[in-house]
C-alpha positions in Angstrom: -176.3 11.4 18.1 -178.0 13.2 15.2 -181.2 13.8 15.4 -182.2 13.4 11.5 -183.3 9.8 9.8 -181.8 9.6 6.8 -182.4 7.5 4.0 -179.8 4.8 2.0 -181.3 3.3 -0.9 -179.1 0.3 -2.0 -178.3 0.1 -5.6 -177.5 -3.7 -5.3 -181.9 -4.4 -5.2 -181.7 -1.7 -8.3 -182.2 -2.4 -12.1 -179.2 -1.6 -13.3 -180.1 -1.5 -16.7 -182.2 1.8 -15.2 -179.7 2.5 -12.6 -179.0 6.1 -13.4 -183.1 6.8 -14.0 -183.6 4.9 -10.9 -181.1 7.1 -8.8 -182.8 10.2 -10.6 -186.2 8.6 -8.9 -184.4 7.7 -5.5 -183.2 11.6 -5.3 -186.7 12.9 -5.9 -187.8 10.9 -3.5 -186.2 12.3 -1.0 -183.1 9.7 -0.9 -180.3 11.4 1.6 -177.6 9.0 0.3 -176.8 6.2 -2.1 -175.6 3.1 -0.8 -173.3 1.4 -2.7 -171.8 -2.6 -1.7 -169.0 -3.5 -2.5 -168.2 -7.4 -2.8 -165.4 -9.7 -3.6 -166.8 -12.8 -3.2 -164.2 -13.8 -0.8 -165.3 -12.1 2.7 -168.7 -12.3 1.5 -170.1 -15.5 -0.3 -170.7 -12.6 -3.4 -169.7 -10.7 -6.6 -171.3 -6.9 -6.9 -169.9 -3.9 -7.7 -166.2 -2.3 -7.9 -165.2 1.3 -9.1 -166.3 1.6 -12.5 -169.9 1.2 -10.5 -168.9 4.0 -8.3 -167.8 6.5 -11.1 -170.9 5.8 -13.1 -173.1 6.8 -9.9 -171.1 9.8 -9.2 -171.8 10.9 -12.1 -175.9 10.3 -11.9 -176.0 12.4 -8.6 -174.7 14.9 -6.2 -175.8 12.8 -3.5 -173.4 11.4 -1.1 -171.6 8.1 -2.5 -172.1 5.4 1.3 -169.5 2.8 -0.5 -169.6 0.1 1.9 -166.9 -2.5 1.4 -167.6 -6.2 2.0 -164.0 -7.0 0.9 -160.9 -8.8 2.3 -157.9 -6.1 2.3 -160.2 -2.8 2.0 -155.9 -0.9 2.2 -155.6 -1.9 -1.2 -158.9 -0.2 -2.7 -159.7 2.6 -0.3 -157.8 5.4 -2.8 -159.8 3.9 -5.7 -163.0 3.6 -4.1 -162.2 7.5 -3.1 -160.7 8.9 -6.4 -164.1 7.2 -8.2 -166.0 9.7 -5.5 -166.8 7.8 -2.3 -168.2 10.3 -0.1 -168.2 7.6 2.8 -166.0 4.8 3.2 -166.8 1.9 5.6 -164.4 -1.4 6.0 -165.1 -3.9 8.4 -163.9 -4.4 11.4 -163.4 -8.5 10.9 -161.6 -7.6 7.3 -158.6 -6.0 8.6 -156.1 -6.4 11.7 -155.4 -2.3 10.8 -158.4 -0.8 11.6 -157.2 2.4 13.2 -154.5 2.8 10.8 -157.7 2.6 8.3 -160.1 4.2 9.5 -157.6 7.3 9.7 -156.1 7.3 6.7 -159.8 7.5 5.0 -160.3 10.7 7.1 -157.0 11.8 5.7 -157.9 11.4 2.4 -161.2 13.4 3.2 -164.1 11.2 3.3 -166.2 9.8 6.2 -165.1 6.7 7.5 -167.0 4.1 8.6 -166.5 0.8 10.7 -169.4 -2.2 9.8 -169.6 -4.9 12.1 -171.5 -8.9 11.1 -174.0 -9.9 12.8 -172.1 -12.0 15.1 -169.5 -9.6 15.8 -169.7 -8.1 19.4 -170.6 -4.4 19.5 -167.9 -3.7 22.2 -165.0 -4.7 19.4 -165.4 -0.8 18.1 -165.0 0.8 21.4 -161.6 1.8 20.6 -162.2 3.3 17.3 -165.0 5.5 18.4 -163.0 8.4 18.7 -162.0 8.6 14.6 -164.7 7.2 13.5 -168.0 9.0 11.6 -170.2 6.1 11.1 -170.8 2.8 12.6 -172.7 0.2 9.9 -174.5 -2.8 12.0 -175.3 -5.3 10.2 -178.9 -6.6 10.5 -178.5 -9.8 7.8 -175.2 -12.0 7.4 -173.7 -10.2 4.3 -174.2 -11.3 1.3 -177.2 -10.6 -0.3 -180.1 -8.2 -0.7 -184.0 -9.3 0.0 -182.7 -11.4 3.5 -184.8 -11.1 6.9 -184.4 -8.7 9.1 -182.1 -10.5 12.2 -184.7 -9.6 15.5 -181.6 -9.7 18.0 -180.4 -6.4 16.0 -182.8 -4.1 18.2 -180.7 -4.9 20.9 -177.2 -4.5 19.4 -178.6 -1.4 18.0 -179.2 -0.1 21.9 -176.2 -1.5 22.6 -173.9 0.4 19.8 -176.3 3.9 20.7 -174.9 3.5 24.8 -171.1 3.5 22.9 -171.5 6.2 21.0 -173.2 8.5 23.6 -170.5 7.6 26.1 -167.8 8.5 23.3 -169.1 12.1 23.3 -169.2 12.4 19.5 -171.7 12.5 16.8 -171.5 9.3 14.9 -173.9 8.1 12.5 -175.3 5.1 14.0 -176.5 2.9 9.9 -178.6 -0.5 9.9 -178.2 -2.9 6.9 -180.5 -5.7 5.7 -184.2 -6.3 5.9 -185.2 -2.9 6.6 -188.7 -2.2 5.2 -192.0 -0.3 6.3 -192.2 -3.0 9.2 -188.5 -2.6 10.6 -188.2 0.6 10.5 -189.5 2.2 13.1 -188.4 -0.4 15.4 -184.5 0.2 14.4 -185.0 4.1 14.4 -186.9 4.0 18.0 -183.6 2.1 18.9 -181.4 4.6 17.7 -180.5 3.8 14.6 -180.4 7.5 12.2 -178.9 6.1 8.7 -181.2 3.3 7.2 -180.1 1.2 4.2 -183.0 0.0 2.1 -182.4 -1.6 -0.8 -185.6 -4.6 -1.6 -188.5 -2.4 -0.1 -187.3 0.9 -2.7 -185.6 -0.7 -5.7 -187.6 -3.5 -5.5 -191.0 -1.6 -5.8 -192.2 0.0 -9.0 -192.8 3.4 -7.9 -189.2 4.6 -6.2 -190.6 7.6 -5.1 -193.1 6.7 -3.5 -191.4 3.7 -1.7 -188.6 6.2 0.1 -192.1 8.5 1.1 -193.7 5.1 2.6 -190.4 3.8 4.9 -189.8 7.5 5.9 -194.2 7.9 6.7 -193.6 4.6 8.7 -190.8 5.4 11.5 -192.0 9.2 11.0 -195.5 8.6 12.5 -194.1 6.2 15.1 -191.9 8.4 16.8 -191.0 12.0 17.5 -187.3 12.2 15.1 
């Protein structure tokens, strides 16, 4: 497991008629990635983003591109997604009956590749992709939308996913997803969690900046990462 916290804003809380002077904010602050969901209103009950999205924010920062996709057949987007410059891909692992096949052929086409998992989903369905996998995404809201509450039960899937990973022998990014604010955070990062998705408590607040230096102060000071 890495030892580092890093940061996720989510563009879907972001003003997007500001969204390239709000990345610009989210990088001074300190922002490690950009967190970008994709949605296709069929495997979630939304509509977000698709590449166009993704090409204009690679070309507001040299941060990593997170694209998360919340979309029914990811195989028939994952070259776009990349070739707009996804640094990260994740799929889900209740979107496809292929994840292996997936989850290797992002690696192939050299970015990360992630598996996400709902709410509801049993931790011990990834056990057999942990060995190609860079990222695990658990989902701490049902998909959807931004703004939702933080699900408590996610502490323990969270401790749950951390026991895979270390018995994997690999260094996976272990991400959290929804509802994860000044109060959450330390709770999910004392669990194990080491990539955090926030997308209310920084877009949502009118000083950027300073709401990245507030969620990283509060799991910071409540822990020894």
């Amino acid at each position: 497991m890495m030892n580092k916290v890093l940061i996720a804003p989510s563009i879907l809380a972001s003003d997007l008629l500001r969204l390239g002077e709000q990345i610009q904010e989210a990088e001074q602050g300190g922002a490690d990635w950009i967190h970008i969901d994709i949605m296709d209103g069929h495997f979630v009950p939304n509509i977000s983003f698709g590449v166009p999205i993704v090409q204009l924010v690679r070309r507001s920062t040299q941060l990593p591109l997170d694209v998360h996709l919340m979309i029914t057949s990811p195989e028939l987007y994952i070259d776009k997604f990349r070739n707009a410059g996804a640094d990260i891909i994740t799929i889900h692992q209740e979107a496809t009956p292929h994840l292996n096949r997936l989850l290797s052929y992002i690696k192939e086409i050299g970015a990360l590749a992630g598996v996400s998992l709902n709410p509801s989903t049993p931790v011990s369905t990834i056990s057999e992709v942990l060995d190609i996998v860079d990222l695990v995404l658990l989902m701490t809201v049902n998909p959807g939308w931004g703004g939702q509450k933080f699900i408590e039960r996610s502490y323990q899937r969270i401790q749950q996913c951390v026991e895979l990973i270390q018995k994997s022998g690999r260094n996976i990014y272990l991400e959290v997803d929804g509802g994860i604010d000044t109060q959450t955070a330390p709770g999910v990062v004392k669990a194990g969690a080491n990539v955090l998705v926030a997308g209310t408590s920084v877009f949502g607040s009118r000083d950027v900046k300073n709401a990245i230096a507030q969620l990283n102060n509060s799991f910071l000071k409540n822990s020894k990462v």
